[in-house]
N, C-alpha and C positions, 0 to 999 in steps of 0.2 A: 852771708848765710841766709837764706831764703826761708821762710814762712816752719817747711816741711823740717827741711834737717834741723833746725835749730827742738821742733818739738819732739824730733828722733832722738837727739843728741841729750833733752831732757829726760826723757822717758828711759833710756840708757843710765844714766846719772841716776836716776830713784830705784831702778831696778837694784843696781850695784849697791846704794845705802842700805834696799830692804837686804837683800842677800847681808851685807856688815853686818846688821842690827841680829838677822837669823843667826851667825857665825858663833856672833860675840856671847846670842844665849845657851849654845849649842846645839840647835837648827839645821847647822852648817850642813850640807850634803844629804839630806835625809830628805824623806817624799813629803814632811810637814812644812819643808821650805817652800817647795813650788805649792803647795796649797796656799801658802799666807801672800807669798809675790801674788800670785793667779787671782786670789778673792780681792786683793789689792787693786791689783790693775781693774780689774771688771768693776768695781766699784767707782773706779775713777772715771772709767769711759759711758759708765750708766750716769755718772754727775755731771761728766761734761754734754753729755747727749742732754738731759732734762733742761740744765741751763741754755743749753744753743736751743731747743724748743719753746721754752720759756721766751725769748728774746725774738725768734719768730713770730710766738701766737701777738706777741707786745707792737711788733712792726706792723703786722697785718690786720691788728685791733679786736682780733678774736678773741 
């Protein structure tokens, strides 16, 4: 499994626990679900963006 799907296949797997975790409070199906997965994910891809910059400016010495 190659670089991409394996981080497909995780980002899959955290969607489906947030959705459980929404379910289990009664979240389930309602517009506050896709708000908490949505600020979820964007928060994760704004951390991974900072860190992979972070590790740039560190290689390049800036």
């Amino acid at each position: 499994m190659n670089n991409t799907q394996s981080i497909h296949q995780q980002t899959v797997e955290l969607i489906d626990n947030l959705k459980s975790v929404c379910a289990n409070y009664g979240l389930g199906n309602d517009g506050n679900e896709f708000k908490i997965i949505t600020t979820f994910n964007n928060k994760e891809i704004i951390d991974d963006f900072q860190y992979s910059s972070l590790l740039c400016r560190d290689f390049l010495g800036l």
